[in-house]
C-alpha positions as CSV (number, residue, x, y, z in Angstrom):
1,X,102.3,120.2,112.1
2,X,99.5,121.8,109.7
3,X,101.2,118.7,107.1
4,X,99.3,116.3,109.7
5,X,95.6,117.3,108.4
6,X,94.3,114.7,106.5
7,X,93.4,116.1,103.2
8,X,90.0,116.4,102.7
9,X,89.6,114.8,106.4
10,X,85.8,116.3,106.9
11,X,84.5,115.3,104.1
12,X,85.7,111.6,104.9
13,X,84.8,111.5,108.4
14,X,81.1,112.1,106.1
15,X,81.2,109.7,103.5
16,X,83.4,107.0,105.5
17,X,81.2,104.0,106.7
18,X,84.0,101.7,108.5
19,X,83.4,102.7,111.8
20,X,87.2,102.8,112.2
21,X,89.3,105.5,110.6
22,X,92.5,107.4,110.7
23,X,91.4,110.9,109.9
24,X,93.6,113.5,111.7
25,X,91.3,116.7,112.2
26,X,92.2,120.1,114.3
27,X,89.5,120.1,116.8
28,X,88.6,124.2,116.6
29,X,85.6,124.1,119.5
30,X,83.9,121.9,122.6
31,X,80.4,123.0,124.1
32,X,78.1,121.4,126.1
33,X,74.7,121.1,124.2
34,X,71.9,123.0,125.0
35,X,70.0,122.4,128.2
36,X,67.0,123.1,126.7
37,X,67.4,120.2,124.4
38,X,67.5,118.0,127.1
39,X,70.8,116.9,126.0
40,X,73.2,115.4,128.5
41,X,75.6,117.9,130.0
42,X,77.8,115.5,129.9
43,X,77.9,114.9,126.4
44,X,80.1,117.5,124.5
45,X,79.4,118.9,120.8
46,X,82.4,119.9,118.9
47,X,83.7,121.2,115.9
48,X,86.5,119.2,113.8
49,X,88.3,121.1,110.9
50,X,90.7,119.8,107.7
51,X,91.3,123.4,107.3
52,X,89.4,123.7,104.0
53,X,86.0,122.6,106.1
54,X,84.6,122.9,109.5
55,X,81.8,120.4,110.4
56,X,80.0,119.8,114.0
57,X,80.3,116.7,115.7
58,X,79.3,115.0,119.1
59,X,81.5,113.4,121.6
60,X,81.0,110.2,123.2
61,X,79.9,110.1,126.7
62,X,83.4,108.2,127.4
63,X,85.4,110.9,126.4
64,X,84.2,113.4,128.8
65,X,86.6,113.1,131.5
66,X,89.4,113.6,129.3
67,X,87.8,116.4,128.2
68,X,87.4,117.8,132.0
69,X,90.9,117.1,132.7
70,X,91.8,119.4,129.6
71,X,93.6,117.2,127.7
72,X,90.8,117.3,124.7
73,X,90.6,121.2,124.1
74,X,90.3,123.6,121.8
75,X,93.1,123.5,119.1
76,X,94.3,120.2,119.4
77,X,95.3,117.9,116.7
78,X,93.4,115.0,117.2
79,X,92.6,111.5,115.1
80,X,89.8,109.7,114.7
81,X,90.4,106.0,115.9
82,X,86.8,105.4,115.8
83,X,83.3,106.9,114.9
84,X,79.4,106.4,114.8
85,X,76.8,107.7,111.8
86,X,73.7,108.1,111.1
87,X,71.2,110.1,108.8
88,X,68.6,111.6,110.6
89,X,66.2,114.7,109.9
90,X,67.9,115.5,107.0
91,X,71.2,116.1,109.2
92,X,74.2,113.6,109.8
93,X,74.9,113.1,113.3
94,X,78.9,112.3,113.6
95,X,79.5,110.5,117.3
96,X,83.4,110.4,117.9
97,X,83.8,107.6,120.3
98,X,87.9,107.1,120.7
99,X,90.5,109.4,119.6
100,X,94.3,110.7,120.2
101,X,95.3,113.9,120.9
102,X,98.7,114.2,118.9
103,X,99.5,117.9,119.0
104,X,98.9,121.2,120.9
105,X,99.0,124.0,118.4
106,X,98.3,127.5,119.7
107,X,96.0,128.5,116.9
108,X,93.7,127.5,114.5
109,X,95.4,126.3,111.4
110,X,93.7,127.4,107.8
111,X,90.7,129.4,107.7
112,X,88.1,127.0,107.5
113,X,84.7,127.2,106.0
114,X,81.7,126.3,108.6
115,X,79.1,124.0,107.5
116,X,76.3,122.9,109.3
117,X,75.2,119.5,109.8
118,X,72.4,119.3,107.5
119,X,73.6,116.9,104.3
120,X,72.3,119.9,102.2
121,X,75.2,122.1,103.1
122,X,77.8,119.1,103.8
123,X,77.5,118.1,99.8
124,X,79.4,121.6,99.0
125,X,82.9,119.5,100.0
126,X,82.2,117.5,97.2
127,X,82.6,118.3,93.3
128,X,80.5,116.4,90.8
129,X,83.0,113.6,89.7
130,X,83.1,112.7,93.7
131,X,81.9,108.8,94.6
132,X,79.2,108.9,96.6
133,X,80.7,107.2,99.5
134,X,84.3,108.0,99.8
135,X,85.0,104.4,101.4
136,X,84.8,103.1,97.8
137,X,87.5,105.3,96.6
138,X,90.1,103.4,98.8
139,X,93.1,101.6,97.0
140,X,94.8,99.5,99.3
141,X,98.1,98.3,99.4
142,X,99.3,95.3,97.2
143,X,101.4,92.7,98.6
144,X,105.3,92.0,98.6
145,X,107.2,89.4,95.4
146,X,106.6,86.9,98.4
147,X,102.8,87.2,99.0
148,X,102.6,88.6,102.2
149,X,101.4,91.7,103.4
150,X,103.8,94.2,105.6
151,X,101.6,95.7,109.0
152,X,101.7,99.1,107.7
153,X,99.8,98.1,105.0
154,X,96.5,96.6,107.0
155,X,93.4,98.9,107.9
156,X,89.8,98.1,108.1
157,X,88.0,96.5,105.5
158,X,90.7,94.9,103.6
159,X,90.4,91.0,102.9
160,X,92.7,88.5,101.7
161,X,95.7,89.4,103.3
162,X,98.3,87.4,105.1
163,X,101.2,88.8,107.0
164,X,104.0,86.9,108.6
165,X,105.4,88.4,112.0
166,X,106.8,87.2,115.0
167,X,105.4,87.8,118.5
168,X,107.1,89.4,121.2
169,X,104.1,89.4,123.9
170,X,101.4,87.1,124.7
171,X,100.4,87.4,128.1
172,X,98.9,83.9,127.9
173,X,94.9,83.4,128.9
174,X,93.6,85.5,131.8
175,X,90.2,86.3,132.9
176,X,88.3,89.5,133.0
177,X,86.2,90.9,135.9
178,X,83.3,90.2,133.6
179,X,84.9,86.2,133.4
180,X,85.5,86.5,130.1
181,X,88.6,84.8,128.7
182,X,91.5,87.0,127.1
183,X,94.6,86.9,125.4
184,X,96.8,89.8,124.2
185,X,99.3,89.7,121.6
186,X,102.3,92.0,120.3
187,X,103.3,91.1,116.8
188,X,106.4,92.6,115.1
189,X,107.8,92.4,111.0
190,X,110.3,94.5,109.3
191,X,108.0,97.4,109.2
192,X,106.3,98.0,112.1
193,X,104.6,96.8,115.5
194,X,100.8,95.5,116.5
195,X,98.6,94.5,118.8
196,X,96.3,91.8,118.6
197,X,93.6,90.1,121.1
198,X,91.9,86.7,121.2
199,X,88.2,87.5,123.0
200,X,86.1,84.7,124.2
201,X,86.7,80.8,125.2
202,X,86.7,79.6,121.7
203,X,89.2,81.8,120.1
204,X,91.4,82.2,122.9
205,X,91.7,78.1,122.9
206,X,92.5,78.1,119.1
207,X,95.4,81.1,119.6
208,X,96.8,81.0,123.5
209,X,99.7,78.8,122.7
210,X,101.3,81.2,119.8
211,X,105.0,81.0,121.5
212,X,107.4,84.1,122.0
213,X,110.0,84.9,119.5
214,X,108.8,82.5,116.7
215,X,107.2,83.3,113.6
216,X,103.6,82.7,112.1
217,X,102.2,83.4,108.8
218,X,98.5,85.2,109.9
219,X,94.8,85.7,107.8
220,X,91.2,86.2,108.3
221,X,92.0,88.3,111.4
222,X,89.8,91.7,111.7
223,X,91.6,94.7,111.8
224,X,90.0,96.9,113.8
225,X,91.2,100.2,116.0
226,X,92.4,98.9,119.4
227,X,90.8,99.2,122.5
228,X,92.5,101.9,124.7
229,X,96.1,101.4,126.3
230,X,97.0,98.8,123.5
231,X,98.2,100.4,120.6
232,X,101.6,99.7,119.6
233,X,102.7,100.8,116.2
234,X,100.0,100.6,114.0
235,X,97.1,102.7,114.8
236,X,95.2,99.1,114.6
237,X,95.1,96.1,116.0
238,X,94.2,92.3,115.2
239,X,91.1,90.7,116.7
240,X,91.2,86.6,116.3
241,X,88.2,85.0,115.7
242,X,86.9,81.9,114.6
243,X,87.6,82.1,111.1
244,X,91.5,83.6,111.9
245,X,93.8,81.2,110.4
246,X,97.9,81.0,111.4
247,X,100.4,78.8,110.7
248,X,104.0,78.4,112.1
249,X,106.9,79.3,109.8
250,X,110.6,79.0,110.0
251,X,112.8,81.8,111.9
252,X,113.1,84.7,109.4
253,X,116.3,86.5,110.0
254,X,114.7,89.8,108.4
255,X,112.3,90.2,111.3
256,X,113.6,91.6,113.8
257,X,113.4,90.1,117.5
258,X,111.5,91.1,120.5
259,X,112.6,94.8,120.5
260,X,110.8,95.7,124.0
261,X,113.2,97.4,126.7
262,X,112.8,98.8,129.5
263,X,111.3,102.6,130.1
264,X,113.0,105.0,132.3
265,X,110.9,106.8,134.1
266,X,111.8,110.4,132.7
267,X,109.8,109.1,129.5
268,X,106.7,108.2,131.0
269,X,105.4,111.9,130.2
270,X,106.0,111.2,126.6
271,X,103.9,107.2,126.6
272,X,101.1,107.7,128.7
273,X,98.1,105.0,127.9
274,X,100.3,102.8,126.9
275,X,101.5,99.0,128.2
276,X,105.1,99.1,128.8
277,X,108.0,97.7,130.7
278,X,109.3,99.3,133.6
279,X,112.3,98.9,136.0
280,X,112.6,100.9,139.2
281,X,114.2,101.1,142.6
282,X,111.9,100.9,145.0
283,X,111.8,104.0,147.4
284,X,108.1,103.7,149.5
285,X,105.7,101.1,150.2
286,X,102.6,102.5,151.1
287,X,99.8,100.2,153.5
288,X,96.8,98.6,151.7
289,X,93.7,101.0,151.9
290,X,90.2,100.5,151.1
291,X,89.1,101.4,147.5
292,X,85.5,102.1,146.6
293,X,85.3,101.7,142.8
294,X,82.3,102.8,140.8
295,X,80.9,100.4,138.9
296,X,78.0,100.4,136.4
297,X,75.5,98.2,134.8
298,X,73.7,99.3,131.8
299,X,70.6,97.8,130.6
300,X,68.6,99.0,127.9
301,X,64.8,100.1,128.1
302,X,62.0,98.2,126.1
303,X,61.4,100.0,122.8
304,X,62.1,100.0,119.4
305,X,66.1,99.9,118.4
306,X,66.5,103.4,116.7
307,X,70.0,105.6,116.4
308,X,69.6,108.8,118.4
309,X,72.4,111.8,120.0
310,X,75.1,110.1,121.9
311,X,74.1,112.9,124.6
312,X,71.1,111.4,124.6
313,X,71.4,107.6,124.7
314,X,72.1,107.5,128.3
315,X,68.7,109.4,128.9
316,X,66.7,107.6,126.8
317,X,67.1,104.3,126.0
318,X,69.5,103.2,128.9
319,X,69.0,102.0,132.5
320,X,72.6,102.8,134.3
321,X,72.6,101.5,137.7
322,X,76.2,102.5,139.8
323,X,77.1,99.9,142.4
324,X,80.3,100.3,144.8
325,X,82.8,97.5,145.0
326,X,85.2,97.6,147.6
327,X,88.6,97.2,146.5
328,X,92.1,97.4,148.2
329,X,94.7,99.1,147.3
330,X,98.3,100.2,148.0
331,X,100.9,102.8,146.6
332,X,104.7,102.0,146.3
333,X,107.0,104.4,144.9
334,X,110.0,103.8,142.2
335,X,112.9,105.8,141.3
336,X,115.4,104.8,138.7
337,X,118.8,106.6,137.3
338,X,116.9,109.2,134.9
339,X,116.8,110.9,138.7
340,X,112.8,110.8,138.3
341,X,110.0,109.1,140.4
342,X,106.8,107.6,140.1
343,X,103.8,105.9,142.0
344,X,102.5,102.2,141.4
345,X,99.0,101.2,141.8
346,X,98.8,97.9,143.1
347,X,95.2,96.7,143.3
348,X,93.2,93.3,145.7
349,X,95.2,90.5,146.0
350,X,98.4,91.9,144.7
351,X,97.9,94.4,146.9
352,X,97.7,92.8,150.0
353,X,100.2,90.0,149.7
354,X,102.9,92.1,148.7
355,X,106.0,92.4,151.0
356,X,108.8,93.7,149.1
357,X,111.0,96.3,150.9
358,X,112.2,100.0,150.3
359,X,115.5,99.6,148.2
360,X,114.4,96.0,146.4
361,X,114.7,96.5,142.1
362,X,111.8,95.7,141.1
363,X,110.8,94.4,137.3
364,X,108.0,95.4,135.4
365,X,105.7,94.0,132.6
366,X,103.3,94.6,130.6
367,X,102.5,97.7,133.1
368,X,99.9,100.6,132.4
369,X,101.2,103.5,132.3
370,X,98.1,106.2,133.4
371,X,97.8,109.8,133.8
372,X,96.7,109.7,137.3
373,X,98.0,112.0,139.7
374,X,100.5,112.7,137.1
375,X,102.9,110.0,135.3
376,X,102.0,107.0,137.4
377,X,101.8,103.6,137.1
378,X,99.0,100.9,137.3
379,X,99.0,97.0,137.4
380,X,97.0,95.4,134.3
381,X,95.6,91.3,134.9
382,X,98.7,90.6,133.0
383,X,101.3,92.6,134.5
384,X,104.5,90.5,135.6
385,X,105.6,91.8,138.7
386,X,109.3,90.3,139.7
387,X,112.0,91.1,142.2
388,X,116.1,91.8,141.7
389,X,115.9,89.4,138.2
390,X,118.6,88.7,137.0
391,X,119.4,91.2,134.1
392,X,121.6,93.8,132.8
393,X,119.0,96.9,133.9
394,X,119.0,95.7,137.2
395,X,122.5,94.7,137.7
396,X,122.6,98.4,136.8
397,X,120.3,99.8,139.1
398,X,121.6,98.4,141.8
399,X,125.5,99.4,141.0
400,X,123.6,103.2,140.6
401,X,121.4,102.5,143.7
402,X,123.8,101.1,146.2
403,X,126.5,103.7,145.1
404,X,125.0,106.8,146.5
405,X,122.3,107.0,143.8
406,X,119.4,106.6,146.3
407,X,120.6,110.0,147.9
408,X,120.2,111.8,144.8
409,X,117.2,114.4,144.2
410,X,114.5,113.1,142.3
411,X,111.9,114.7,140.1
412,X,108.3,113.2,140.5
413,X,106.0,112.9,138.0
414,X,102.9,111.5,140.5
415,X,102.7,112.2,144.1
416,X,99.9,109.7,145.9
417,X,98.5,108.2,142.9
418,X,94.7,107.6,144.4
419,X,95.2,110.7,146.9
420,X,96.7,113.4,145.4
421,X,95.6,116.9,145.2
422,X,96.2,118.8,141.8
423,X,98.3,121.3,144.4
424,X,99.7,118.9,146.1
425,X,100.7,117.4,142.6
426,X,102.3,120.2,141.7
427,X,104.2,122.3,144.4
428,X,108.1,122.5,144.2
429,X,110.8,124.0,146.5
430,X,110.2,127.9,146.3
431,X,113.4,128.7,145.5
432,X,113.6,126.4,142.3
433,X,112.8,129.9,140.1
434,X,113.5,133.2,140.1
435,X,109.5,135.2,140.1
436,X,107.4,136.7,137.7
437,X,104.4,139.5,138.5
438,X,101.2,139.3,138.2
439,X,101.0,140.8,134.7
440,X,103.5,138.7,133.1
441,X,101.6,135.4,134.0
442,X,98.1,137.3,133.1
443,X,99.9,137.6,129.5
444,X,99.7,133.6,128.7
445,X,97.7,132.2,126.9
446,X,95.7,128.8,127.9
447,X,98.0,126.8,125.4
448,X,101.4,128.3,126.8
449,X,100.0,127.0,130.0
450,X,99.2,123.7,128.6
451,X,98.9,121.5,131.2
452,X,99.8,123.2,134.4
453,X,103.0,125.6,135.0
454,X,104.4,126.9,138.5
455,X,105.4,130.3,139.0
456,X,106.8,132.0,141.9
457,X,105.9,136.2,142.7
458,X,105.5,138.4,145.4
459,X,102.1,140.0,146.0
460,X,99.7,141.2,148.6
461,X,96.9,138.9,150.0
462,X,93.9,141.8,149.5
463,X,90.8,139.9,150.1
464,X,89.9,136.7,151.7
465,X,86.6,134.9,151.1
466,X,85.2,133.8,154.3
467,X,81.5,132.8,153.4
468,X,82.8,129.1,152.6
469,X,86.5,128.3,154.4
470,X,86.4,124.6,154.0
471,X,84.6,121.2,153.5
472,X,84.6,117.9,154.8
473,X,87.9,116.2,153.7
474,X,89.7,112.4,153.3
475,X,91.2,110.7,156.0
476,X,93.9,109.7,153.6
477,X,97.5,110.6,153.8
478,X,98.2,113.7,151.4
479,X,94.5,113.7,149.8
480,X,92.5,116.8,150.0
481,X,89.4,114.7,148.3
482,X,85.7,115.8,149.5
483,X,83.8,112.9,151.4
484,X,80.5,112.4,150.2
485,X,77.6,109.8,151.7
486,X,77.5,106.0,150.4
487,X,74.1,106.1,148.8
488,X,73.9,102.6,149.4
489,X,75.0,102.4,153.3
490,X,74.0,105.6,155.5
491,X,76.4,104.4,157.5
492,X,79.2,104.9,155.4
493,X,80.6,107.4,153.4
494,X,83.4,107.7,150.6
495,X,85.9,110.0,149.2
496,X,85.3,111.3,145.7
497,X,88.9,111.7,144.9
498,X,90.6,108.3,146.0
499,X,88.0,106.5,146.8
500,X,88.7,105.3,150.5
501,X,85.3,104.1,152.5
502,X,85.0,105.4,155.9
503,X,82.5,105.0,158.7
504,X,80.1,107.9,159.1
505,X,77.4,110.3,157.5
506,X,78.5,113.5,156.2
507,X,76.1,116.0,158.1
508,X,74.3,119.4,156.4
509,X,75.1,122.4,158.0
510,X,72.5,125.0,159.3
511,X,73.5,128.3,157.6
512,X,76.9,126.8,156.8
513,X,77.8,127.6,160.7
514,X,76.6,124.4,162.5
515,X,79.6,122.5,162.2
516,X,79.3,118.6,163.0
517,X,82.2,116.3,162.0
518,X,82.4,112.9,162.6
519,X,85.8,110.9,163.9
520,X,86.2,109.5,160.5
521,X,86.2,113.3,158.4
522,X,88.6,115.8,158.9
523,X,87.4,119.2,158.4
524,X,89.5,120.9,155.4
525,X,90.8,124.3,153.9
526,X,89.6,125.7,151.4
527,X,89.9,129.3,150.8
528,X,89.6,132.0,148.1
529,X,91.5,135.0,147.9
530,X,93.0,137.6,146.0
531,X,96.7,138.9,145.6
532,X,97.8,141.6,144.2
533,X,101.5,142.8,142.7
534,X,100.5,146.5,142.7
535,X,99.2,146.3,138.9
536,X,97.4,143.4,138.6
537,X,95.9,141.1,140.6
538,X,94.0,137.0,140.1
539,X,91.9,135.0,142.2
540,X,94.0,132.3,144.2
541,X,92.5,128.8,146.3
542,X,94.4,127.8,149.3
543,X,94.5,124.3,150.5
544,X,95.6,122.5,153.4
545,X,97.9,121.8,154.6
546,X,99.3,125.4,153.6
547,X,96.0,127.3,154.6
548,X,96.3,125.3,158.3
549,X,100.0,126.3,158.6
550,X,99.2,130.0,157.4
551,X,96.2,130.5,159.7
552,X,97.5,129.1,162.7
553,X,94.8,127.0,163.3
554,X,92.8,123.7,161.5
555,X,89.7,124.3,159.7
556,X,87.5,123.0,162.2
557,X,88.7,125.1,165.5
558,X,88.7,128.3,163.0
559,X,84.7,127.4,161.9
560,X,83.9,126.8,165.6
561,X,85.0,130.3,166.3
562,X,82.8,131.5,163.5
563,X,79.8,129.4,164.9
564,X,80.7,131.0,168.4
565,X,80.9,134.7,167.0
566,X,84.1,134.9,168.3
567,X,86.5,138.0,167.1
568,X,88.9,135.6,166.8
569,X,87.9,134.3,163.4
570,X,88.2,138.1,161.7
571,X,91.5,138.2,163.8
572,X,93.3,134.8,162.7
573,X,91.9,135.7,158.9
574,X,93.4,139.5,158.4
575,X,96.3,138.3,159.9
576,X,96.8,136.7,156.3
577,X,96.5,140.0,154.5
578,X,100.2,141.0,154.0
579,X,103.2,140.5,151.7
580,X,104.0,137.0,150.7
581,X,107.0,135.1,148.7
582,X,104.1,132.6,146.9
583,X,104.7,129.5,144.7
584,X,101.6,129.2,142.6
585,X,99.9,126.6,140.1
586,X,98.5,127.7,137.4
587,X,96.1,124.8,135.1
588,X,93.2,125.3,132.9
589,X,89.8,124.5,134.5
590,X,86.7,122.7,133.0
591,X,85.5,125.7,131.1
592,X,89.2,127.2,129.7
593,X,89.7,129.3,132.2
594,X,92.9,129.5,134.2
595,X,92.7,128.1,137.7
596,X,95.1,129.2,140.7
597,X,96.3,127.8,143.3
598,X,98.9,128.7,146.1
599,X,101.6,125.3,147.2
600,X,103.9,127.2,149.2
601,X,104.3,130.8,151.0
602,X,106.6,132.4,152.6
603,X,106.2,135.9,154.9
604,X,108.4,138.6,152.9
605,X,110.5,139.2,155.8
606,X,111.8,135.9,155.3
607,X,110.0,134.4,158.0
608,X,109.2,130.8,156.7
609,X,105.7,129.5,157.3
């Protein structure tokens, strides 16, 4: 793993002026910049390591919620797919605006020296016989006997190549929601796989009719680091444009053909934003549901064009106005032999119209696999959706399926992809694992978590918070989502989790006692508490529909008898202080600290709530 640092990596990211680069860093630190800057708290600051040097760097804006879901942390291996520079003040200001997390080690690797960003105390990672800029240090690859390039050997900024390759995707010419015409290509050769795209009317006409399976000599194309979902392969990908030129050649045995298959579901985990194929056995079809996505419009403020702090480009020099389009959606489940199951996002049209039935194979293309509510699945413009093809896999399938395969016990990676809760996500059957105390899970660090781990025990509930019980919560089968007001229609309201428009105003509360909830809310759980082994003890959140099941009562009868000052309230709430049998989640919250949550309980006596 430390053989992954690019050598010298910190003092490229510096010198480097492509834009695009493959520098793998360890990224050692995240904090959000200092309010008093004005900085946006949304904007992250970091520091990157090759670990010889240490530098600071921003974040873009768009990595932020990949950064609040924890999977950019402290630690990780990370590399740079694509970057922004500038000089200013004496300093150099590094904006990282794409990048992969490729490894989790628990430590930092080396003992790095820490410079700050001032290009005074940068210039000490580089000895006098250095090039100024490092960019012009590159030696890129020669060519073959035959002339042509291979794919491993493209990156940014080369010119005169020409590779020969064969395609094995082109989803032909669709449109965007922006109506801009797109194409997008997978090319193949004896060393590797890429992407490519034609963007735009005029380039898409000159390269839509490239067909499968045959080969094309290809030059003049940019290589550039591919927009997010579509890398295959190469870390890069080919942009067409105007000035691209290809030519068709003769079948060349050597290259291999389309080498695509079909992704069990098991493996899903290990690709996540990426396009694949997918074949599964249907195993739910959910109803079409209203969607309310976010969208926004930026449009920049009068003034002169000038390079400033990612953090602070939103702020400054940018009019964002969010507008809610109402979508529809609907949720079918798959399952295939790997004994594993998913959810697939089916959005508008496709949503509505489709009538397939629990137990139908179902064929997948060019599908997006997301990390939604888990390992789930999400339809692209250019995903093929068909029904019991005619194929080996689904021959298969079926044979599996119809032979007592459907009765089996499946794993699943996503539970209600646009409704989940993260405990809902992540319960399992309480008698899956033996337990564990209190102390032995205290013990772990944030990285042996990693992204969530279940553990059963046996503890005390000690102490129940009872300022703040619940909120108002999603109508929505199996989503605990909060519902907040539609700032564009009083009338309506929206949940903040999966998105679903409903009538009705969410009310304030007097003292947090007055408790008004309209048809269209249900009032839900939400309680803190502590448990206790005897030795040790953590902070725990119950949701519903445990805490209702616990209690004895919903969230909204238990708050009236609070509102009422009835004894009843203190009653139904000690009642909870005993010995349990708990299944808990454990995940890493916003600011690295670990988060609890209780999925199941059972009374210690055995007596199953």
């Amino acid at each position: 793993m430390s053989d992954e640092i690019t050598l010298r990596g910190c003092a490229k990211l510096v010198q480097d002026n492509a834009g695009s680069t493959n520098t793998v860093l360890q990224l050692l630190s995240l904090g959000q910049p200092d309010t008093s800057n004005t900085a946006d708290p949304n904007c992250f600051r970091a520091v990157v390591s090759d670990k010889a040097y240490a530098i600071p760097v921003m974040l873009s804006l768009y990595l932020s919620p990949r950064i609040e879901s924890g999977e950019i942390g402290p630690n990780k291996i990370i590399r740079v797919r694509q970057f922004m520079k500038q000089e200013i003040d004496q300093m150099c200001i590094i904006i990282i605006t794409k990048l992969d997390v490729i490894a989790a080690p628990p430590k930092k690797l080396g003992v790095p020296y820490e410079l700050s960003p001032f290009i005074s105390d940068l210039t000490i990672m580089f000895g006098p016989g250095d090039a100024a800029d490092m960019a012009d240090d590159v030696v890129y690859p020669s060519p073959r006997n035959d002339g042509f390039f291979r794919i491993t050997d493209l990156r940014p900024g080369m010119n005169g190549w020409v590779i020969r390759v064969r395609v094995i995707r082109n989803t032909g010419r669709f449109t965007t929601s922006s109506g801009i015409a797109v194409v997008n290509y997978t090319f193949v050769d004896e060393t590797s796989m890429m992407s490519g795209v034609a963007f735009g009317d005029t380039a898409v006409s000159l390269f839509e009719d490239m067909q499968l399976n045959e080969v094309y000599s290809i030059t003049n194309a940019k290589v550039q680091a591919p927009s997010e979902y579509y890398q295959v392969g190469s870390p890069y990908q080919l942009k067409f444009t105007k000035d691209t030129q290809i030519q068709h050649m003769s079948n060349i045995a050597s290259i291999p053909q389309n080498t695509k298959r079909f992704l069990k579901i098991q493996e899903l985990p290990a690709n996540l934003n990426t396009i694949q194929d997918v074949v599964g056995v249907i195993n739910f079809v959910g109803k079409p549901i209203d969607f309310t996505k976010s969208h926004f419009e930026q449009q920049r403020k009068p003034g002169n064009s000038t390079w400033m702090l990612a953090s602070q480009v939103r702020d400054n020099h940018l009019n964002e106005i969010e507008t809610f389009v109402p979508k529809k959606v609907r949720e079918v489940g798959l399952i295939d032999d790997s004994l594993h199951g998913t959810r697939l996002g089916l959005w508008g049209d496709v949503a509505e119209s489709f009538s397939a039935t629990e137990g139908t194979v179902m064929v997948l293309r060019d599908v997006r696999v997301c990390n939604f509510g888990g390992a789930s699945l999400n339809i692209e413009p250019t995903t093929s959706i068909t029904f019991e093809e005619d194929l080996p896999e689904v021959d298969a399938l079926r044979e599996w399926h119809d032979n007592g395969g459907k009765n089996a016990t499946f794993t699943l990676l996503s539970d209600g992809v646009f409704g989940a809760s993260a405990s809902k996500r992540m319960s399992v059957t309480m008698h899956h694992n033996g337990t564990v105390t209190i102390s032995e899970m205290l013990k772990k660090t944030p990285a042996q978590i990693g992204l969530g781990e279940l553990f059963n025990t046996i503890a005390d509930i000690t102490m129940i918070r009872t300022d703040t019980i619940g909120y108002n919560g999603c109508i929505t089968t199996g989503c605990n989502g909060g519902v907040k007001p539609d700032n564009n229609d009083p009338t309506r309201s929206w949940c903040n989790t999966c998105k679903h428009t409903m009538s009705g105003s969410v009310y304030k509360y007097f003292n947090t006692y007055l408790i008004v909830i309209h048809s269209d809310f249900h009032r839900r759980y939400r309680i803190g508490v502590r448990i206790s082994d005897g030795l040790n003890s953590i902070h725990c959140t119950i949701f519903d529909p445990l805490a209702t099941t616990m209690i004895g009562l919903n969230a909204t009868k238990l708050e009236e008898l609070r509102f009422k000052r009835n004894p009843e309230f203190d009653t139904k709430l000690d009642a909870l202080k005993r010995k349990w049998k708990l299944c808990c989640a454990a995940k890493i919250g916003k600011t690295g600290t670990v988060l609890y949550t209780i999925t199941r309980a059972e009374r210690h006596d055995n007596d199953v709530v």
